[in-house]
matplotlib code that plots the C-alpha trace (Angstrom):
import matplotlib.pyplot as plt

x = [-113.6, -111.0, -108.6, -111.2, -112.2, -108.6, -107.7, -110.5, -109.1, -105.7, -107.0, -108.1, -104.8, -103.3, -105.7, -104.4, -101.2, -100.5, -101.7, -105.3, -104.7, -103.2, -106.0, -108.1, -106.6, -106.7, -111.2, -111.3, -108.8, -111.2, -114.5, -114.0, -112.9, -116.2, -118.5, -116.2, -116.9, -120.4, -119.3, -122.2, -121.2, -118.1, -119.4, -121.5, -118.0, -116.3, -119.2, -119.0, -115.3, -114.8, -117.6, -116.1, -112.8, -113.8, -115.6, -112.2, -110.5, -113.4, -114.8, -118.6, -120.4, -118.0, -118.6, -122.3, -122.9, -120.7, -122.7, -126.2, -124.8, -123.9, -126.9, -129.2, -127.3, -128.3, -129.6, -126.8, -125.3, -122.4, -122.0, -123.3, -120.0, -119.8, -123.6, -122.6, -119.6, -121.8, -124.8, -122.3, -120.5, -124.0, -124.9, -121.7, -122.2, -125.6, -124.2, -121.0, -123.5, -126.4, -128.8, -131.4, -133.2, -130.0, -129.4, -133.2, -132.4, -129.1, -131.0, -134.1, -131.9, -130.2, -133.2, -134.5, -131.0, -130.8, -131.9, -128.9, -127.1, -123.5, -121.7, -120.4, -124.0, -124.6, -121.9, -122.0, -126.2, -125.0, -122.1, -124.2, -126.9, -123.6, -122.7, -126.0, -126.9, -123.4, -124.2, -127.6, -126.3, -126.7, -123.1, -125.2, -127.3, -124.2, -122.4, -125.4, -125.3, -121.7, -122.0, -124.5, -122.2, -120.1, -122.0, -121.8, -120.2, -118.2, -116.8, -114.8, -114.7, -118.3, -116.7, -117.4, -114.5, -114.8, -115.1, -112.7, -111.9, -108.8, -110.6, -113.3, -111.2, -111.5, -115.2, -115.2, -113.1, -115.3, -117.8, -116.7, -115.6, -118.8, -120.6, -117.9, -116.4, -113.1, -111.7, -113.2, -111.6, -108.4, -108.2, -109.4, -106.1, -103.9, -105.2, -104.4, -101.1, -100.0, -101.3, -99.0, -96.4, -95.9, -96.0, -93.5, -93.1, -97.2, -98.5, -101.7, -101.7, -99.6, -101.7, -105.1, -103.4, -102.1, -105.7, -106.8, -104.5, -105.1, -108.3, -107.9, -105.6, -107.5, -104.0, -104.0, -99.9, -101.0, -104.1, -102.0, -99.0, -101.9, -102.8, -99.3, -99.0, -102.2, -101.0, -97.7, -99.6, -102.3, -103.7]
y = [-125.2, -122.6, -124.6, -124.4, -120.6, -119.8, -122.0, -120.0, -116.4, -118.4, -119.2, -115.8, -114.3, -117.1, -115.8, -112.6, -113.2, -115.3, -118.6, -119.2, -122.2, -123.4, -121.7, -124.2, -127.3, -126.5, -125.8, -129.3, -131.3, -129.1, -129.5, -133.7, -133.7, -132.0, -133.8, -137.0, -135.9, -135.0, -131.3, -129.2, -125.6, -126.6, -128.1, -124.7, -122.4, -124.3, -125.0, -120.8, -120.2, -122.6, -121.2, -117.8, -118.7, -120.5, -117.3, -115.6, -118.0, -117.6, -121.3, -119.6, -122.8, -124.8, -121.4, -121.3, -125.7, -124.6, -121.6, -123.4, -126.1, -123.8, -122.0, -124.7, -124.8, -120.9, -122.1, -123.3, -121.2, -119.4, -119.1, -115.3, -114.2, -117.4, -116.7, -113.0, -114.1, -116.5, -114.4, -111.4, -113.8, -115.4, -112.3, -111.5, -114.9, -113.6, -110.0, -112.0, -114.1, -111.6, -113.9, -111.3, -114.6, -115.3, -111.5, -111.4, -114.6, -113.3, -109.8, -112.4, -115.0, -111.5, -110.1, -113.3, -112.8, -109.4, -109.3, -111.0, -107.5, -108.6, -105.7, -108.2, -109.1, -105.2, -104.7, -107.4, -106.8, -103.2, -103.6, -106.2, -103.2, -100.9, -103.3, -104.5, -100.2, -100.0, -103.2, -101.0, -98.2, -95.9, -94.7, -92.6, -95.0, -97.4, -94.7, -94.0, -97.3, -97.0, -93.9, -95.6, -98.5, -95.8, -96.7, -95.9, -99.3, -100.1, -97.1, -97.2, -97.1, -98.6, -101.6, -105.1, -105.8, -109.7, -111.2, -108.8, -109.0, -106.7, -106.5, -104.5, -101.7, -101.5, -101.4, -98.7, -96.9, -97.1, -96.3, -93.1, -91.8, -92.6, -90.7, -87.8, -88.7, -88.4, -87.7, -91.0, -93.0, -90.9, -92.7, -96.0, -96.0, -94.5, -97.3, -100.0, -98.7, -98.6, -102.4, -103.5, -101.3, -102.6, -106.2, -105.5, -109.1, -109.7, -110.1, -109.8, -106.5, -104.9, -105.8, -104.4, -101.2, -100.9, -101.6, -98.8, -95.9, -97.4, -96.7, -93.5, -91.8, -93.4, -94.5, -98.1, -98.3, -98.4, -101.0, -103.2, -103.5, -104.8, -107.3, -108.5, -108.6, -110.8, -113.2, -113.2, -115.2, -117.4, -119.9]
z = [-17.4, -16.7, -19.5, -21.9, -21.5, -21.2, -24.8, -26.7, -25.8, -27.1, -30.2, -30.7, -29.9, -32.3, -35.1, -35.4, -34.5, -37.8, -36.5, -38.1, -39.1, -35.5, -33.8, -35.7, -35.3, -31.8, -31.8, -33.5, -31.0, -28.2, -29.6, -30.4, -26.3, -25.5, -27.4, -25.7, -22.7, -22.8, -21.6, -23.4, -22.3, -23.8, -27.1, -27.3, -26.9, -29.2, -31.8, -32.0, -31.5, -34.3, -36.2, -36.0, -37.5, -40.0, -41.1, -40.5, -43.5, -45.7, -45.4, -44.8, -45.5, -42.6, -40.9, -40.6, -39.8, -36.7, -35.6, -36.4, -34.0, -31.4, -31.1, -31.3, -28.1, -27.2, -24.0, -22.2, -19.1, -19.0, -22.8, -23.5, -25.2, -27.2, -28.3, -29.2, -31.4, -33.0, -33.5, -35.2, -37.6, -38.5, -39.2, -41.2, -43.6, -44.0, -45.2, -47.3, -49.4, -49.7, -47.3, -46.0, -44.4, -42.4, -41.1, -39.9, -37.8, -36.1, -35.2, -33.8, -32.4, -31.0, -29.5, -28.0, -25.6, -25.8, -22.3, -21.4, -21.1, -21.7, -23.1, -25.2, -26.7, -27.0, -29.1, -31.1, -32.0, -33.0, -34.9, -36.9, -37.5, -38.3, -40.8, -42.6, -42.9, -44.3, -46.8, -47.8, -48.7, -45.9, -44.0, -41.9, -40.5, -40.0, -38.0, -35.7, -34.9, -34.0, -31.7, -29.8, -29.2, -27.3, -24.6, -20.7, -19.6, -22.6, -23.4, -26.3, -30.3, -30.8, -32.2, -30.1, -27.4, -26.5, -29.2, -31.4, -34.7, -35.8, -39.4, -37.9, -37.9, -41.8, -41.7, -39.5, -41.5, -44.3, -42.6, -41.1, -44.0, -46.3, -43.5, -43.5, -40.1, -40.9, -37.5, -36.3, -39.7, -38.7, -35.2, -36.1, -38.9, -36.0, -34.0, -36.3, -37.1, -33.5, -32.9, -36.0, -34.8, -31.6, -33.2, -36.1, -37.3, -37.8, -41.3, -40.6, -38.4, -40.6, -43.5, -41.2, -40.9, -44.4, -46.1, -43.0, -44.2, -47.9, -47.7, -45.4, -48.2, -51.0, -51.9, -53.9, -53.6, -49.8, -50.2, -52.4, -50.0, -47.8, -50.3, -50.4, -47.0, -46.3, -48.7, -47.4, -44.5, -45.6, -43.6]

ax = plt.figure().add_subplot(projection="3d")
ax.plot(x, y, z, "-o")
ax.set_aspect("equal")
plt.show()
């Protein structure tokens, strides 16, 4: 078990460390020895992990077979984290392809485990909210939802911590500034840029923290050196 756990928070690393595509060959070679194996805790993990990156490299439709599989599965213990990445990115496809009827069934799938209490299913459930008011038109609603995910025993940005997603930080951006909290959009960039900064040879960081100050300094020079530096690492 401790392989498996330990190989999912690699394939996260590997994601945004330029290695998307490794990090899914690796959730399929996992996922086949599950299934093999009869493991279901594992199937679910790796059902959602895969789910999740797939959503990452813009294959929604792979995305969301992965995540309906894996919480089909929602009762199996000792998965909570895997159930809040795959409720979020359901969620997220949802948002992506303007399905209302999918958002609705993250935020009840959500609620049906919200009494879980995982800061990690906390997050997650809010930053969906954050990102569906953002979707509707309403910054001010979205950042609510973000300053109440500065909560007591995850103190932090009011973005999700396990699962994390390094893209997030653009969305909060937005965000903050549509609601006219720049200090918070200043600190999210600031972030960002000191993530890519202290991994110099990483496309996609550097690329996160370009599009952050692009948007920051409403400067497309900025945004489209993020462009370029996406593409310079496709998976």
């Amino acid at each position: 078990p401790r392989s498996d756990v330990a190989a999912a928070w690699r394939c996260d690393a590997q994601a945004v460390l330029d290695g998307l595509d490794v990090a899914l060959a690796e959730t399929s070679v996992r996922l086949a020895a599950a299934e093999r194996e009869g493991r279901a805790w594992a199937v679910h993990i790796w059902l959602a992990w895969r789910g999740r990156l797939l959503f990452q490299a813009g294959r929604l439709d792979d995305g969301r077979a992965n995540l309906d599989a894996a919480l089909a599965m929602a009762d199996v213990d000792g998965a909570n984290v895997a159930n809040a990445a795959a409720l979020l990115t359901l969620g997220r496809i949802g948002l992506h392809t303007g399905d209302d009827g999918l958002v609705a069934t993250a935020h009840r799938l959500g609620a049906e485990r919200v009494d879980q209490r995982l800061p990690s299913m906390r997050q997650s459930l809010t930053w969906l909210r954050a990102l569906e008011a953002a979707a509707r038109g309403d910054p001010a609603l979205a950042l609510a939802c973000v300053t109440s995910g500065d909560d007591q025993d995850e103190p932090g940005n009011g973005l999700p911590s396990l699962p994390r997603d390094i893209t997030d930080d653009n969305q909060l951006v937005r965000i903050a500034l549509a609601a006219g909290d720049r200090a918070r959009a200043l600190d999210t960039v600031e972030r960002a840029e000191r993530r890519a900064a202290d991994h110099p040879a990483t496309a996609t960081m550097a690329g996160v923290a370009a599009h952050a100050r692009g948007l920051l300094d409403g400067d497309l020079d900025t945004l489209a050196a993020a462009v370029e530096r996406h593409r310079a690492h496709q998976p």
